[in-house]
N, CA, C and O atoms as CSV, one atom per row, in Angstrom:
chain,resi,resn,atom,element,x,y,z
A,1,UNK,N,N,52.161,177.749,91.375
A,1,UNK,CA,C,51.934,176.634,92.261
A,1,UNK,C,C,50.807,175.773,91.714
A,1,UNK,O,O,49.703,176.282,91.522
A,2,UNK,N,N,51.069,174.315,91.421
A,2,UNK,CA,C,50.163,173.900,90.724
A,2,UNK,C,C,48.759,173.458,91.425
A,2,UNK,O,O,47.696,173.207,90.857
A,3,UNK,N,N,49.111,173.429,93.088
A,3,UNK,CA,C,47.830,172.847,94.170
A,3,UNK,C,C,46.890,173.886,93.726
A,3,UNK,O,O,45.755,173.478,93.481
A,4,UNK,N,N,47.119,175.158,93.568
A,4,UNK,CA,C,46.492,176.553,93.639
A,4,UNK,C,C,45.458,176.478,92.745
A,4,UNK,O,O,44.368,176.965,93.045
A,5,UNK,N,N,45.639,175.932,91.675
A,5,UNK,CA,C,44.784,175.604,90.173
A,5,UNK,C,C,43.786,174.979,90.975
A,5,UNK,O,O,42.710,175.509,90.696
A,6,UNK,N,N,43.636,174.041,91.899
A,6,UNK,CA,C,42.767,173.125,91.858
A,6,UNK,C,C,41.690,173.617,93.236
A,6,UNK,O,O,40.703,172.994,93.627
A,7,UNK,N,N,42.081,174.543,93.635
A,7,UNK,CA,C,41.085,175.238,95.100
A,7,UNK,C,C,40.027,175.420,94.272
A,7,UNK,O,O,39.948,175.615,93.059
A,8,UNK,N,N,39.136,175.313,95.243
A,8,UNK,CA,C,37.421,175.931,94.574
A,8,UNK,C,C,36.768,176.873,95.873
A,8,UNK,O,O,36.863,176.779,97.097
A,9,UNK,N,N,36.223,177.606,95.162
A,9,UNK,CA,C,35.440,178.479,96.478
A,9,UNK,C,C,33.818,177.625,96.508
A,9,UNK,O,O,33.249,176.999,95.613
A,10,UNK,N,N,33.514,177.841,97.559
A,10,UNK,CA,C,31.920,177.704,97.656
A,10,UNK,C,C,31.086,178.568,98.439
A,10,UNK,O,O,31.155,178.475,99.665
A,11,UNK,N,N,30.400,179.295,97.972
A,11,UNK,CA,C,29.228,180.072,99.010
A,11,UNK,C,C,28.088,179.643,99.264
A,11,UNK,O,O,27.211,179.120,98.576
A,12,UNK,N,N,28.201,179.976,100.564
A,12,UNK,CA,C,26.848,178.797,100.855
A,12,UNK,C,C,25.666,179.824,101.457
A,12,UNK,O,O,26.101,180.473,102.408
A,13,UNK,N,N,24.904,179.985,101.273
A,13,UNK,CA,C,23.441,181.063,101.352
A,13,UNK,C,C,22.151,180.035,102.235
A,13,UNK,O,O,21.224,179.386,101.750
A,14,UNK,N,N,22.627,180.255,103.908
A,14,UNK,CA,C,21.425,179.680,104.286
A,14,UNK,C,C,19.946,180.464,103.646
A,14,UNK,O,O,20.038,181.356,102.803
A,15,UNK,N,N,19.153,180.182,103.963
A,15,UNK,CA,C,17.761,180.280,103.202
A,15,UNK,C,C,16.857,179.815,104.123
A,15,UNK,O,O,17.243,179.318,105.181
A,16,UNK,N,N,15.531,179.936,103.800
A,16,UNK,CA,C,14.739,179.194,104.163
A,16,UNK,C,C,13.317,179.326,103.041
A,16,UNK,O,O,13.211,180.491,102.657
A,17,UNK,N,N,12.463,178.595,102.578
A,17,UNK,CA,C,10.846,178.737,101.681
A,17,UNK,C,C,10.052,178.788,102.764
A,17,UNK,O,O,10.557,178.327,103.788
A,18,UNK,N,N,8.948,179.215,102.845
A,18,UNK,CA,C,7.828,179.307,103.428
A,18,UNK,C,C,6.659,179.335,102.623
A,18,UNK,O,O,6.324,180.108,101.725
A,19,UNK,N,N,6.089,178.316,103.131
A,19,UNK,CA,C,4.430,178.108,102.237
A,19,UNK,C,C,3.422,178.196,103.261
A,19,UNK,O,O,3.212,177.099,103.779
A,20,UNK,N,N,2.866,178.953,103.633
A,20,UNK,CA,C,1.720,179.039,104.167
A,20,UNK,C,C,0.631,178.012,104.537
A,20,UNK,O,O,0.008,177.969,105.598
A,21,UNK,N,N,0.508,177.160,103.433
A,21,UNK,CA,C,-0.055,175.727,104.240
A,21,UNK,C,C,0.291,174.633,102.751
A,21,UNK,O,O,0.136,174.823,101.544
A,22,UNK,N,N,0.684,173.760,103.352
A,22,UNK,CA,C,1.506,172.858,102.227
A,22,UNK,C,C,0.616,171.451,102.936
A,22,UNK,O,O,-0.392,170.906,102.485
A,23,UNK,N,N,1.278,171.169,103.998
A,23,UNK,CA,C,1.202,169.610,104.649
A,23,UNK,C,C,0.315,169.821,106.220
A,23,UNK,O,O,-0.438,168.962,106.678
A,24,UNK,N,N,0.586,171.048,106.828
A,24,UNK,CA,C,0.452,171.338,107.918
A,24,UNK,C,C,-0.638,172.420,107.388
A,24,UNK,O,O,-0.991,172.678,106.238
A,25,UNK,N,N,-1.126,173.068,108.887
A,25,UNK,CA,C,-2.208,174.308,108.586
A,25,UNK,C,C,-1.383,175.089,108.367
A,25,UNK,O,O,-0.187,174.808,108.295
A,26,UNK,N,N,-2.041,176.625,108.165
A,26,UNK,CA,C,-1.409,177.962,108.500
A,26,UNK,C,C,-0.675,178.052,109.754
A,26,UNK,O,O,0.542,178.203,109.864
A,27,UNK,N,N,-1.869,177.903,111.059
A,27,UNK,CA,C,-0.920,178.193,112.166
A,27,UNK,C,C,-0.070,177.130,112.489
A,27,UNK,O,O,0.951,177.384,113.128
A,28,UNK,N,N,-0.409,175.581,112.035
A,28,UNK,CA,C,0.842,174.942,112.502
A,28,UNK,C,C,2.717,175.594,111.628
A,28,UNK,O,O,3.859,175.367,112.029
A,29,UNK,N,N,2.282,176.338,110.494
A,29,UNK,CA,C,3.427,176.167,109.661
A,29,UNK,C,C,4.057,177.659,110.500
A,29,UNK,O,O,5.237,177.672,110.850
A,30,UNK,N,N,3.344,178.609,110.709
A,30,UNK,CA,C,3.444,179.722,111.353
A,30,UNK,C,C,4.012,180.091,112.451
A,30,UNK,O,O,4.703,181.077,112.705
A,31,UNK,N,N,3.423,178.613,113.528
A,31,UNK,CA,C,4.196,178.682,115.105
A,31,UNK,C,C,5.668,178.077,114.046
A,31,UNK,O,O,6.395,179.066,114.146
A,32,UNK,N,N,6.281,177.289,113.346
A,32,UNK,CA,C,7.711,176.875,112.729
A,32,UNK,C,C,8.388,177.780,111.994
A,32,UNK,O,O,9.503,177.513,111.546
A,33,UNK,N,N,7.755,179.015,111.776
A,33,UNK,CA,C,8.332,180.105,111.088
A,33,UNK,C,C,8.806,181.277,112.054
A,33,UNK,O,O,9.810,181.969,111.885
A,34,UNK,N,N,8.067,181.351,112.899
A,34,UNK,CA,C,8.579,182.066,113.833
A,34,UNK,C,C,9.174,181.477,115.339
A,34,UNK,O,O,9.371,181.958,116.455
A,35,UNK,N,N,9.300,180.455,114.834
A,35,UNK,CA,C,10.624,179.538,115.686
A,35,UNK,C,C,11.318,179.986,115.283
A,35,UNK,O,O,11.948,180.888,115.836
A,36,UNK,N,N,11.596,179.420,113.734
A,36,UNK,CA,C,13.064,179.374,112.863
A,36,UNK,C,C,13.481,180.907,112.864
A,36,UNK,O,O,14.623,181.221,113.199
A,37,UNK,N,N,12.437,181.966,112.443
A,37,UNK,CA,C,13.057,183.388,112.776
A,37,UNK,C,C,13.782,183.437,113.737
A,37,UNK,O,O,14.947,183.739,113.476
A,38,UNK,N,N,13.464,183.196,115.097
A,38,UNK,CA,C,13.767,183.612,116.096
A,38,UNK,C,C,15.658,183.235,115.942
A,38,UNK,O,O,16.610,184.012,115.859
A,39,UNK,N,N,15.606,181.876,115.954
A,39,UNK,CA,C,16.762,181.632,115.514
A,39,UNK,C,C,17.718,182.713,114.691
A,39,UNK,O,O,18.584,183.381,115.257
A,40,UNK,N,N,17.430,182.783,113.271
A,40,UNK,CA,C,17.767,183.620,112.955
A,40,UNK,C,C,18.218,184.618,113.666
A,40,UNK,O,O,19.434,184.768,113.777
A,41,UNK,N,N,17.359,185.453,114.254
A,41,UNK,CA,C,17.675,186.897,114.863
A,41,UNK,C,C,18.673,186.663,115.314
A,41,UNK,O,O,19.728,187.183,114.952
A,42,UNK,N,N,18.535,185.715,116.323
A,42,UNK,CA,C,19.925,185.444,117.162
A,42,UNK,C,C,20.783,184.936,116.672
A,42,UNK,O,O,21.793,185.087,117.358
A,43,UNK,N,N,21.021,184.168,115.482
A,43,UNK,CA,C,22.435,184.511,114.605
A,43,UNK,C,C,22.730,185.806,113.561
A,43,UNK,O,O,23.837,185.980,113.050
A,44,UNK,N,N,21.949,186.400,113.403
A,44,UNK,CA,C,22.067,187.458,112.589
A,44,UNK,C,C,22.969,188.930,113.924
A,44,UNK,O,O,23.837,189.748,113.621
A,45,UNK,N,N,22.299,188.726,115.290
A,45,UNK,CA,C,22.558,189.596,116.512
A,45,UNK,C,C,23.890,189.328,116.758
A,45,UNK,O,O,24.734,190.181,117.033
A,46,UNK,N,N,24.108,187.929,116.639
A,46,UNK,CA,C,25.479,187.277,117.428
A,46,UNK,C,C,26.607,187.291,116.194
A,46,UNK,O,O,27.809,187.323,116.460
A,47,UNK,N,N,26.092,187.265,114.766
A,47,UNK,CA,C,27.570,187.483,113.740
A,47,UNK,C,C,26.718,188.329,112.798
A,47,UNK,O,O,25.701,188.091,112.148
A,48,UNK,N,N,27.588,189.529,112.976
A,48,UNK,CA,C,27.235,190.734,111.895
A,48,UNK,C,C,27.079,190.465,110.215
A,48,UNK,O,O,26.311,190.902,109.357
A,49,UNK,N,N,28.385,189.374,110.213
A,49,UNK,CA,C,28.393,188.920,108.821
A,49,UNK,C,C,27.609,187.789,108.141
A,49,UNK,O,O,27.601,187.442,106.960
A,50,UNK,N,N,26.908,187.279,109.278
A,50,UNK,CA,C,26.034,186.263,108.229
A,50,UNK,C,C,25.068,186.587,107.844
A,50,UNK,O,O,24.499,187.583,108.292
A,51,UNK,N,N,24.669,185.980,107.064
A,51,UNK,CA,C,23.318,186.405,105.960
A,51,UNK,C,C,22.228,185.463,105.610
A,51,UNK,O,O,22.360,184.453,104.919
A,52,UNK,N,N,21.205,185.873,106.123
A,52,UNK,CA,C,20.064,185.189,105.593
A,52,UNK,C,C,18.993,185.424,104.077
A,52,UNK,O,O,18.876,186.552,103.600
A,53,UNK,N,N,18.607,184.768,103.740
A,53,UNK,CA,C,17.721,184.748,102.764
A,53,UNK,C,C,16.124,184.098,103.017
A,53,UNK,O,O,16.014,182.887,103.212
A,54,UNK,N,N,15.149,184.812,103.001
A,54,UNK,CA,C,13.713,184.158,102.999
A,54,UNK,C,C,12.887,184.397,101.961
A,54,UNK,O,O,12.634,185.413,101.315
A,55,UNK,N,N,12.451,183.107,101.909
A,55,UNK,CA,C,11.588,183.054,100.467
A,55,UNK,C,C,10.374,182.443,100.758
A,55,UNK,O,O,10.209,181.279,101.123
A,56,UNK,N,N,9.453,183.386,100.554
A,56,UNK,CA,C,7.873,183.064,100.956
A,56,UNK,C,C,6.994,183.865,100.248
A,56,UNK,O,O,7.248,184.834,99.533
A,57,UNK,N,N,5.490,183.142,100.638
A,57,UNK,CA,C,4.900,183.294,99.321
A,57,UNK,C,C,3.911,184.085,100.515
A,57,UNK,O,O,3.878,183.727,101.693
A,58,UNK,N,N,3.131,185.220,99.949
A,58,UNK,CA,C,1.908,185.865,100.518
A,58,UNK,C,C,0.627,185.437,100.307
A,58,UNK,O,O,-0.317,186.037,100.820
C-alpha cells in the first residue's frame, strides 16, 4: 500500500526544566513548581500510561 510508506510516528515526551532562580526568586519559581507538580500527579493518578519527565538543576 503505497499511503503506508508515507505515515510517520511521533512521540511526544511532556517535560518540564526547572531552574531555581532564573527571572523570578527561588520561592516565586517554587510556589510554580509545585503548582505544575500538582498537576502532574493528577494526570499521572488519572492515566496510568502517561509519562512525565523533569529536569532540574539542584
Amino acid at each position: 500500500m503505497q499511503g503506508d510508506k508515507d505515515k510517520r510516528i511521533a512521540i511526544i515526551v511532556p517535560h518540564t526544566h526547572w531552574d531555581r532562580e532564573w527571572y523570578l526568586s527561588f520561592e516565586e519559581f517554587r510556589f510554580h513548581l509545585v503548582e505544575a507538580l500538582d498537576r502532574v500527579i493528577s494526570l499521572l493518578g488519572a492515566h496510568p500510561r502517561y509519562r512525565f519527565t523533569l529536569d532540574g538543576q539542584v
